[in-house]
KEMI-349352 format. One record per residue: z, y, x of N, C-alpha, C, O in turn; residue in one letter. Coordinates in pm, whole numbers, plus 32768, in hexadecimal, padded with zeros to 4 digits. Example, Ala and Ser with C-alpha at 12.3 -4.5 7.8 and 13.67 -1.06 7.14 Angstrom:
BEGIN
830C7DC78527830C7E3E84CE830C7EB68528834E7EB48590A 82C47F1F850582CA7F96855783138003850A83248072853DS 
END
This chain:
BEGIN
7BF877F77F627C8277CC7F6D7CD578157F027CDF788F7F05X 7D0677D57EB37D6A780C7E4F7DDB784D7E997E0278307F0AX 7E1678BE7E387EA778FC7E447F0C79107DD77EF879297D60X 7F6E79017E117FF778E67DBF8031797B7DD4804879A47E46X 804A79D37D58806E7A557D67810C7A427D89815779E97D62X 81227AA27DD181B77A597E0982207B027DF781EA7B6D7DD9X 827A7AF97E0682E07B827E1C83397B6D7E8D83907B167E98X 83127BD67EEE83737B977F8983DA7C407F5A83B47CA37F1BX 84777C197FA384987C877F9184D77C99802B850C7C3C8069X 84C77D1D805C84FC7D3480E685437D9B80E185387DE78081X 85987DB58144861E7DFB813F85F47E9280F286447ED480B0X 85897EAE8105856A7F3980E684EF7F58804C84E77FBB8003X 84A97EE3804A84367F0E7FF884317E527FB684507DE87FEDX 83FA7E707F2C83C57E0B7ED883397E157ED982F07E727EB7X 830F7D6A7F1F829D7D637F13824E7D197E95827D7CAD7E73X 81D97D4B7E4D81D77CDC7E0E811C7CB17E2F80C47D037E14X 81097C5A7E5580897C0C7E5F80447BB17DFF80787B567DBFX 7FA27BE17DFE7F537BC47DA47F027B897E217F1C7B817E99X 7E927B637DCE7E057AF97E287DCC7B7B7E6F7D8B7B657ED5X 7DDB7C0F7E427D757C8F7E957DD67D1B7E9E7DB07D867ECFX 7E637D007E5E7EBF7D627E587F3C7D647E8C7F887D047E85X 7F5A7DDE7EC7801D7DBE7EFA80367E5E7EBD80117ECC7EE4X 80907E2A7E3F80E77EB17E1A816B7EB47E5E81C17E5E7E53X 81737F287EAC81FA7F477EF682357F9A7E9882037FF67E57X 82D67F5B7E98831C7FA57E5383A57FCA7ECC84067F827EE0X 838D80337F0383F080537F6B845480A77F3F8447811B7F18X 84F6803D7F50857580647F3085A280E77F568581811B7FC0X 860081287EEF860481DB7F07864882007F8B86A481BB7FB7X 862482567FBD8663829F7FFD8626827380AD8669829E810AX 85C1823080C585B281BD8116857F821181458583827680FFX 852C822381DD84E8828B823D848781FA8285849081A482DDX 842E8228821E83B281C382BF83AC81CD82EB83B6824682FEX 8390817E8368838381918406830A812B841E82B880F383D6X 8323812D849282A380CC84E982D9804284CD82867FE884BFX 837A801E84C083B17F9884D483797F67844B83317F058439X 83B27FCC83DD83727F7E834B82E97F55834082C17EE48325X 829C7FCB835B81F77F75836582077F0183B881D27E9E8385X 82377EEE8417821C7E7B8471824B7DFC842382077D968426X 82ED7E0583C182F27DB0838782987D7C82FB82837D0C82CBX 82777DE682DC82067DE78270818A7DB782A8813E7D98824DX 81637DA8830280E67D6A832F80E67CF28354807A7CBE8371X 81677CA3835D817A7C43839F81717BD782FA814A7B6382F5X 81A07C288288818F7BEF81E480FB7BE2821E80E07B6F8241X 80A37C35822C7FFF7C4982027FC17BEC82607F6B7BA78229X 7FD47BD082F37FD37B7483517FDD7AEC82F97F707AB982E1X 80247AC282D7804F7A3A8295801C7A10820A8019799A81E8X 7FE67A9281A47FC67A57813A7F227AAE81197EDA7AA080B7X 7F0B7B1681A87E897B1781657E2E7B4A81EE7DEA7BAC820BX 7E547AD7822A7DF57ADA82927D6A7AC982927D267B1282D9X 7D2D7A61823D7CBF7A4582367C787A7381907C317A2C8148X 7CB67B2481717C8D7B5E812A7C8A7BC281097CE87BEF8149X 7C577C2A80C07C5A7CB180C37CB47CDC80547CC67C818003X 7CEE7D4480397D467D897FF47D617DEA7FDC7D407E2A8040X 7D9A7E457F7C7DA37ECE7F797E507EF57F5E7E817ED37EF3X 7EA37F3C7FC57F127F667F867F377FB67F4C7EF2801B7F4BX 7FB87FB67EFA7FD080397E7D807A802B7E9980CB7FD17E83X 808380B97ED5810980E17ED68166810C7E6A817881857E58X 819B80BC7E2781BC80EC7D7D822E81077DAB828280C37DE4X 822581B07D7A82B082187DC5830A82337D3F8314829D7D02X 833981D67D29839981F17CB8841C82317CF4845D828A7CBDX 843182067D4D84A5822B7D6484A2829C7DFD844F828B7E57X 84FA82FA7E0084DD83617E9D84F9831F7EF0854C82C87ED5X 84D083247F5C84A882E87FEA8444835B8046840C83BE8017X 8441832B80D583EB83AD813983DC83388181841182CB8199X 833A83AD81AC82EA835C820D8316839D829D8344840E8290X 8312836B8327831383C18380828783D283B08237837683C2X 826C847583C981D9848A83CF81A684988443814684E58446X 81C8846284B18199842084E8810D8426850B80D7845F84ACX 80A68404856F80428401857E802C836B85A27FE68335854DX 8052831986028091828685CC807882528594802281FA859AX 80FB829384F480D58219849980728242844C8071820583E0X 801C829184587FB1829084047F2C824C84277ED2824183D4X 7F23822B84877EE581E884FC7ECA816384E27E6B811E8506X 7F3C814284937F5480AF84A87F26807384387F6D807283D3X 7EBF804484387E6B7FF783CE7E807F6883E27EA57F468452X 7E6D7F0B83857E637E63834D7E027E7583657DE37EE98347X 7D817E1A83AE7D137DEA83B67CAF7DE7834D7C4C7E2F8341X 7CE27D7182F17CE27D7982577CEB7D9281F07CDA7D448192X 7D127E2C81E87D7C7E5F81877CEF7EC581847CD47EFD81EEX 7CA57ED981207C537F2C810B7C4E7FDC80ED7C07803B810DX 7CCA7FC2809B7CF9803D804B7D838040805E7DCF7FF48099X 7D9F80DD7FFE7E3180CE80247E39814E7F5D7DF1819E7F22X 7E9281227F537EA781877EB07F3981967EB67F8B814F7EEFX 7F4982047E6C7FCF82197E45800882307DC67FBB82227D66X 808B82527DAD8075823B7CFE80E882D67D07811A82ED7D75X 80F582FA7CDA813683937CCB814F838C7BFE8100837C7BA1X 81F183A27C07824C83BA7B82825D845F7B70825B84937B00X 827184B57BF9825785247BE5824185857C28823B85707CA2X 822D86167BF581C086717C4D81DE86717CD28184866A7D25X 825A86797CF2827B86987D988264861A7DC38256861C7E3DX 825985A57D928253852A7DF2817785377DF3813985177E58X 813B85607D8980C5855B7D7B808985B27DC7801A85997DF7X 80D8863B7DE1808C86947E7280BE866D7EE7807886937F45X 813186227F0D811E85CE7F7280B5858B7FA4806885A38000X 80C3851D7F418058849D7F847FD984FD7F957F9F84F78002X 7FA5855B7F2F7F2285AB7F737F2D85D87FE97ED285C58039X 7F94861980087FCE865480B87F9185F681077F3D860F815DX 7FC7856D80E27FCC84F981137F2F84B681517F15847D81BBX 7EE884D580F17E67849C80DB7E1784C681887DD7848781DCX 7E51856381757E07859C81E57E168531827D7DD5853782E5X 7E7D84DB82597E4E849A83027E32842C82F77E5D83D58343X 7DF0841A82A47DBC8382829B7D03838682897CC083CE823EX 7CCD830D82FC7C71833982CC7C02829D82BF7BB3825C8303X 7C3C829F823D7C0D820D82017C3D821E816D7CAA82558158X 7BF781F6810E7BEA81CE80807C9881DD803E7CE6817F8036X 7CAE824580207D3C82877FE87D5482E67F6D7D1A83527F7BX 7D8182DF7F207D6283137E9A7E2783397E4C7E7C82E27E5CX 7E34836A7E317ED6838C7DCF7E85837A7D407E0D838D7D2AX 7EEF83507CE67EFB83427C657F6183237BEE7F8D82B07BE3X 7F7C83687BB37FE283617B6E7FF282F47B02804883037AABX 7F9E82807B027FD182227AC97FBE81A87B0E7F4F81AA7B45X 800481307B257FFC80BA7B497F6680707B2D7F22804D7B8DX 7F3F805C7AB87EB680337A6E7E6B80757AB47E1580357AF0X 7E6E811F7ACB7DEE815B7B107DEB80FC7B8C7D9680A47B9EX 7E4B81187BD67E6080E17C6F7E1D80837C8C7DBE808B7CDAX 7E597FDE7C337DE67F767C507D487F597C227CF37F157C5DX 7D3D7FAE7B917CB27FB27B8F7C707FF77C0C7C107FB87C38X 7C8980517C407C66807A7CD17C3880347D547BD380317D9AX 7CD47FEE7D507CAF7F8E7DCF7C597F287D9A7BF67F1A7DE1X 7C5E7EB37D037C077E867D0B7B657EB67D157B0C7E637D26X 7B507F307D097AE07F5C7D477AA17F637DB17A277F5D7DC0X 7B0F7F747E1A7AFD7F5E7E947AD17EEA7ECB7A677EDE7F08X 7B247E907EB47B217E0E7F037A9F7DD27EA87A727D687ED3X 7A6B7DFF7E4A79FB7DD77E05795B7E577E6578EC7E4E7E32X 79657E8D7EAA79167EE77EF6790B7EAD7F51789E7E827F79X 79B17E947FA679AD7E4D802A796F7DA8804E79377D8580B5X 79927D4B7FC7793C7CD47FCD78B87CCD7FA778747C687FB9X 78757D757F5377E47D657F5577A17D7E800B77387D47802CX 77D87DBD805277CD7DE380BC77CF7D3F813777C57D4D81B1X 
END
């Protein structure tokens, strides 16, 4: 089944969707919670249900996660991986902080290009599987 790369934008974060990718670009100052994943899953529900994917949190701009035990919990079915993209050092020893509670296919990187060559790795592991 073909896909049409699309850009959804929601009150808090820019999504942009590929046929195996969702780069989040979440608006400054924003605090995730449980409600945003929920609305963010409800994008992934609708356009990639019947496929696998890898996400990349492209942190251009400051924003906080709440840390939560929760929302770390809360996985997409489909969503294989998860990457992040880090502009600089304090946002890059974060997401490592970060890493520690996740425990599924998660990686930081400081460039966008690294990020998706990554995930397309993944979802290229997960469909040899």
């Amino acid at each position: 089944m073909s896909f049409t790369n699309k850009i959804i934008e929601l009150d808090f974060v820019r999504l942009e969707l590929t046929e195996h990718c969702v780069v989040a670009t979440v608006k400054e100052g924003v605090l995730i919670g449980i409600e945003h994943v929920a609305e963010i899953h409800e994008v992934f529900g609708k356009y990639y249900f019947d496929r696998n994917f890898g996400y990349i949190d492209n942190r251009i701009n400051q924003h906080a996660i709440n840390l939560s035990p929760e929302l770390y919990n809360i996985r997409y079915p489909k969503m294989v991986c998860l990457a992040i993209v880090c502009y600089t050092e304090s946002c890059f020893k974060n997401a490592r902080f970060e890493k520690s509670f996740y425990n599924w296919p998660f990686e930081v990187f400081k460039s966008l290009e690294e990020a998706e060559q990554w995930v397309a790795e993944c979802i290229a592991k997960e469909e040899e599987n």
